[in-house]
C-alpha positions as CSV (number, residue, x, y, z in Angstrom):
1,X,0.0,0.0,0.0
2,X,1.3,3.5,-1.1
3,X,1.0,6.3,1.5
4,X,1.0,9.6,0.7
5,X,2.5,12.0,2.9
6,X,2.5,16.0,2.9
7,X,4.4,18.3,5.3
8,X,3.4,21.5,7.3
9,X,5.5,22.9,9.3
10,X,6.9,19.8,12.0
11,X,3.6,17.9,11.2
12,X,3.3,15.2,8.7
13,X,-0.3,14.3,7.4
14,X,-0.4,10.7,6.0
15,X,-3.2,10.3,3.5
16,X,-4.2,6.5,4.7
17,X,-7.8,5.7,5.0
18,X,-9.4,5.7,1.2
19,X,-6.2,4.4,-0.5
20,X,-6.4,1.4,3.0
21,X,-10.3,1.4,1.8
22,X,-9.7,0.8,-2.5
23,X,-7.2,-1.7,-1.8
24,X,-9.0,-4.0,0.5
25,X,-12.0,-3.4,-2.1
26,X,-10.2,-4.8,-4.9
27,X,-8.8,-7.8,-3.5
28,X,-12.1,-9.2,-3.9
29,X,-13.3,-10.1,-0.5
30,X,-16.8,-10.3,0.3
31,X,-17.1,-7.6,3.0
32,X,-15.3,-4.9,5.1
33,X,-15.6,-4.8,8.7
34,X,-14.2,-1.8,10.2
35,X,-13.3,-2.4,14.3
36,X,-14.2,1.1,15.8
37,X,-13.8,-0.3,19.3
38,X,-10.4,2.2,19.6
39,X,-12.9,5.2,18.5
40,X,-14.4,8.1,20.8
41,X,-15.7,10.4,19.2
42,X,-16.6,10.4,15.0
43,X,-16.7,14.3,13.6
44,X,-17.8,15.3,10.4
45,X,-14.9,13.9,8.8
46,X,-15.0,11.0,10.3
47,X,-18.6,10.6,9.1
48,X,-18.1,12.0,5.9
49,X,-15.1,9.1,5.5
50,X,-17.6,6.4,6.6
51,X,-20.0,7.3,4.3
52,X,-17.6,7.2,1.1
53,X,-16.2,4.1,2.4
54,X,-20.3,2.9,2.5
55,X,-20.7,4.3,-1.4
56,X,-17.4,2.6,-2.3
57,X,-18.2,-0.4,-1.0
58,X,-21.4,-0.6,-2.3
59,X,-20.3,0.4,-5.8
60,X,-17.6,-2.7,-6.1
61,X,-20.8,-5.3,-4.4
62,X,-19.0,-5.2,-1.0
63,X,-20.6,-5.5,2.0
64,X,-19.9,-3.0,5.1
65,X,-19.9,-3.7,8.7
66,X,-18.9,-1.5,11.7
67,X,-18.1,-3.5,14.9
68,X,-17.3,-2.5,18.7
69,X,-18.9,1.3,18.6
70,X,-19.2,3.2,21.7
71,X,-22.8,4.9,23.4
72,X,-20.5,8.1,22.0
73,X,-20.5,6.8,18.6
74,X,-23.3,5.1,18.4
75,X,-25.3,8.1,20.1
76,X,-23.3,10.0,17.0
77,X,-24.6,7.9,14.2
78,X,-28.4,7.9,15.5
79,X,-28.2,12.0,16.1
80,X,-26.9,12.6,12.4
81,X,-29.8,10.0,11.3
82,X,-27.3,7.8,9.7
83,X,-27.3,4.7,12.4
84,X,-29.4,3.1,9.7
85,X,-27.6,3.6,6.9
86,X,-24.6,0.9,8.9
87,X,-25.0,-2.9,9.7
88,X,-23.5,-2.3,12.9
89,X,-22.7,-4.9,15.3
90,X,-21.4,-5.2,19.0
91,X,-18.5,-7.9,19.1
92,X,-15.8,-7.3,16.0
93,X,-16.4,-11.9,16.0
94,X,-20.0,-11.1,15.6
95,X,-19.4,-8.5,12.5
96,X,-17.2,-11.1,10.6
97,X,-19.3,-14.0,11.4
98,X,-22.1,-12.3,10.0
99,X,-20.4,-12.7,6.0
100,X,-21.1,-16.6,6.8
C-alpha cells in the first residue's frame, strides 16, 4: 500500500484511509468490517469518511460492517440519522461472522 505523505510545518499528514479502503475493495473479498472499538468520538470527517467508504463499497458489491462502537459513537450515528444507513454490530467476532 502506497502512503501519501505531505508536510506543514513539524507535522506530517499521512493520507491512509481511502487508498487502505480501495485496496482492501479490490482484493475481492466479500465484505469490510471496520473495528471502531479504539474510536471516541466520530466528527464530520469522520462521518463524511464512513459514508464514502459505505458508497465505495457498495459500488464494487461489498458489503460493510462497523463493529465495537461506543454509546459516543453510536449516540453519534443515530443523532446525524445515519445509524441506519450501517449494519453495525457489538463484538468485531460477531461482525465477521455475520459474511457466513
Amino acid at each position: 500500500m502506497k502512503l501519501k505523505t505531505q508536510d506543514y510545518n513539524d507535522v506530517t499528514v499521512v493520507e491512509l484511509f481511502q487508498n487502505a479502503i480501495t485496496d482492501i475493495v479490490t482484493k475481492r473479498k466479500l465484505g469490510v468490517v471496520l473495528d471502531m472499538s479504539g474510536v471516541g468520538f466520530i466528527d464530520s470527517q469522520g462521518l463524511e469518511q464512513l459514508l464514502w467508504t459505505r458508497d465505495y463499497c457498495n459500488e464494487n458489491m461489498r458489503e460493510l460492517r462497523l463493529a465495537g462502537l461506543d454509546e459516543n459513537c453510536a449516540r453519534i450515528l443515530e443523532i446525524t440519522r445515519l445509524a441506519n444507513e450501517f449494519a453495525c454490530y457489538g463484538e468485531l467476532a460477531e461482525a465477521v461472522r455475520s459474511f457466513a
